[in-house]
KOLVEX-91637 format. One record per residue (C-alpha): x negated, y, z. Coordinates in steps of 0.2 Angstrom, whole numbers, plus 5000, padded with zeros to 4 digits. Example, Ala and Ser with C-alpha at 12.3 -4.5 7.8 and 13.67 -1.06 7.14 Angstrom:
493849785039493249955036
//
This chain:
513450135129513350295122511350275111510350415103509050355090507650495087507050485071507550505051506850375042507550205036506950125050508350235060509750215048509250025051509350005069510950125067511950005056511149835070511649955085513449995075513849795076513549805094515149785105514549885119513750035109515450175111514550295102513050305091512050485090510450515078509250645080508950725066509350595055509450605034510750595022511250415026511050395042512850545044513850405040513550295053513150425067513450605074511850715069511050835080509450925075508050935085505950935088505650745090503950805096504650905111504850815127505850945133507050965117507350785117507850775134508950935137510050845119510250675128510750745144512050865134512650715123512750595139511750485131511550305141510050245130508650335120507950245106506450325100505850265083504250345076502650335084502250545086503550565097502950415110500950445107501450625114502650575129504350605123504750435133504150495148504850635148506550545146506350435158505850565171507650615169508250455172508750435155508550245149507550255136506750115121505150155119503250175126502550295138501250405131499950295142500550145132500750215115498850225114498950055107499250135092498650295094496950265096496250125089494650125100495850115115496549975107495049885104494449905121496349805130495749685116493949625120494649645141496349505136495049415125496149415109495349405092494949565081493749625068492149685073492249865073491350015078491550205080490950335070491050505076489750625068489150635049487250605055487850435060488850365047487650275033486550195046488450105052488950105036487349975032488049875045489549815036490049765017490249695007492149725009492149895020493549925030493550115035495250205048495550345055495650335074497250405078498750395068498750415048500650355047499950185039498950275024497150325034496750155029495350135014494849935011493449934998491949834990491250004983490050094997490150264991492350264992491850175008490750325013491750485006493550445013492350425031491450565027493350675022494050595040492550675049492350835039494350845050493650825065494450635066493150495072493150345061493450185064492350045054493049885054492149705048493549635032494849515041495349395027496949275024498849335023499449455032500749445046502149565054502849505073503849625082503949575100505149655111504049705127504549755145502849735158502449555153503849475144503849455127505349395116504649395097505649445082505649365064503849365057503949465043502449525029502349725021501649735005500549905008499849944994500650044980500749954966501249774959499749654962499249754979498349864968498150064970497950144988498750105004500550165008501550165024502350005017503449965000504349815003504449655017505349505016505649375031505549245035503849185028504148985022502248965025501849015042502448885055503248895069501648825078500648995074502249105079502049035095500349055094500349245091501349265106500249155119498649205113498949395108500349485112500649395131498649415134498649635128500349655137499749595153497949675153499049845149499949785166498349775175497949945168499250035176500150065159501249925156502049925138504049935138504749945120504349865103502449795101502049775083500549655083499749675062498649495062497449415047498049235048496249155043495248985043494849045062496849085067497649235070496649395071497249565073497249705062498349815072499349865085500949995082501750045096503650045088504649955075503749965059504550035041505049935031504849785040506249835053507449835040507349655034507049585051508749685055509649625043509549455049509649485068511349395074511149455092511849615098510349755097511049875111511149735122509249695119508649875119509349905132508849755143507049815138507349985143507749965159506649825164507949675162507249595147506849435155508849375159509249435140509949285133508949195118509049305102510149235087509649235070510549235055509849075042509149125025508049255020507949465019506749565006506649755007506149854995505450034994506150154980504650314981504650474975503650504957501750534964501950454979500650404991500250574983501150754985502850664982504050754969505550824980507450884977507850784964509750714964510050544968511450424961511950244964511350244982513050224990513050014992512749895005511049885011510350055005509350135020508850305017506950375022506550505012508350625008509250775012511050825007511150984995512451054989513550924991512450814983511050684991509050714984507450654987506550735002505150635004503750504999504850335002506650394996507550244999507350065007508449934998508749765008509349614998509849445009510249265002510149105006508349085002506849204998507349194981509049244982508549374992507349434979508649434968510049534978508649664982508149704965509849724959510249844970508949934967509149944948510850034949509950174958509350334948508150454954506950534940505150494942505550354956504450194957504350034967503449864966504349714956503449614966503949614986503849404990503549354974501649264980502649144995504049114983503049054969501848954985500249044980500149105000499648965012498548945027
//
């Protein structure tokens, strides 16, 4: 197979390095890609947001498979538009991608599949809001509607940030989304998707806040590990039969049945799993440490997914111990990230670029979340380690990550 990845993130250069492993995979393309992702595959630029532009480059570049990577692209049809021109393609139609796209579209194939979720309601004019704001608290949970890339998000025991970051999301033109406060750890399951069978991934947890301790503001994510030695099997399984099996056939039922990688975000509390999301792709940096761990060839199963073959796909194979990623960012960072600055020390094994762009010969920072570093061992401690070794080698001024991606499950202070 000859596969083009759209995107330019770490996720991309990822699933570039999985789909490089794979026998069958001839030739690997990326559009547009970054500074990494050159070494692995041939670069094309393009509009990932244009059906159209993404469609006349995989005809031109014969591609057999699409992989579509960020969520844009798919919330605005890029797979259909593939898939009109017969193209195989890994990913959502636009119908589907709604699931993440709007949330209140999600809520609704929810409360219909009967698959447990926050109370929420839909805010959509300022006259409304501190009647529904008086509704919910102590902990306030306020999103935008449609997509924030992970950072639309405020969680908050103070009414009035509760009330202005509502109030800024509306001053936009964005409904907001209010949501009751979902407590117990947090849980990742990517499940490949094609109609109404599911194959789930590694479970994995993203850490996304900025800073050590989950303190400072939401991010779109600074570091994973998997697996997670406190969830069992039992709720895995759970997960599947109870949330992502119920959703995938009520979007059946629909008449937009879901074909790509489902991304259910659940709150593992006293009740069992509840969702606090649904993303309509893999998700950043998740992807990464699931991948790293994946033993089974990834062309094989995209493809089956693609083209509606998913259910003959043989069992996926898992590597054994344990993968943590972590996120180097730029210096002010969920903020206006500092950009152009040269980075050294980024060359190794497990170095996924996000956020770079070559110059001059040299490669700098070009974005928020520069560069994803994935550690593996044989447990999550050794995986820890590897990780943060890596990532002390690299040099990038102003640069900051977390110290403490899976330290809470490794020191047992996470259980159900």
């Amino acid at each position: 197979m000859r596969v083009l990845v759209i995107g330019s993130g770490a996720r991309e250069h990822a699933l570039l390095l999985a789909l490089s492993k794979d026998p069958k995979v001839s030739k690997l393309l990326v559009a547009p890609g970054n500074a990494g992702t050159a070494k692995l595959a041939e670069q094309h630029p393009v509009d990932v947001a244009s059906g159209a532009a993404v469609t006349e480059l995989a005809r031109t570049l014969e591609a057999d498979l699409v992989v579509i990577g960020p969520e844009v692209p798919l919330v605005l049809g890029v797979a259909d538009a593939l898939r009109e021109a017969g193209i195989a393609t890994f990913g959502p139609s636009a119908a589907a991608a709604r699931i993440e796209g709007s949330k209140a579209f999600a809520k609704d194939v929810m409360a219909v599949a009967g698959v447990r979720t926050a109370h929420s309601e839909i805010v959509d004019s300022p006259a409304k809001l501190d009647a529904a704001l008086d509704r919910f608290g102590p902990n306030w949970v306020v999103k935008d509607d449609g997509l924030a890339a992970g950072k639309g998000v405020v969680v908050t025991t103070d009414r009035l940030v509760a009330r202005d970051h509502a109030a800024e999301l509306l001053e936009t033109g964005h409904p907001v989304l209010l949501e009751s406060f979902l407590d117990g750890p947090e849980v990742s399951l990517f499940c490949l998707v094609d109609g109404e069978t599911v194959v789930p991934l590694l479970p994995a947890q993203d850490h996304k806040r900025v800073g050590d301790g989950d303190t400072g503001p939401n991010t779109g994510g600074m570091g994973a590990y998997t697996p997670l030695p406190w969830l069992p099997q039992a709720v895995v399984d759970q997960i599947v039969s109870e949330v992502v099996e119920p959703v995938a056939a009520e979007m059946v039922k629909r008449g937009c049945p879901f074909s790509g990688l489902l991304y259910a975000g659940l709150a593992i509390g006293v009740d069992g799993p509840a969702v606090v999301e649904f993303n309509c792709r893999f998700g950043d940096p998740e992807t990464q440490a699931v991948l790293e761990l994946l033993d089974s060839p990834l062309g094989e199963a995209l493809n089956a997914t693609a083209t509606g073959t998913l259910a003959s796909l043989a069992p996926l194979q898992w590597k054994d111990g344990a993968a943590v990623t972590v996120v180097l960012a730029a210096e002010n960072y969920p903020g206006r990230p500092r950009t152009g600055d040269a980075i050294t020390g980024a060359e190794g094994r497990g170095v996924f670029h996000a956020g770079t762009a070559s110059h001059e010969g040299k490669v700098v920072s070009a974005g928020g979340r520069v560069l994803s570093v994935v550690g593996s061992g044989a447990d999550l401690a050794a995986a820890r380690a590897d990780a943060y070794s890596k990532i002390e080698s690299i040099r990038l001024p102003g640069s900051h990550f977390r110290t403490d991606i899976g330290l809470t499950a490794l020191e047992g202070r996470i259980s159900l």
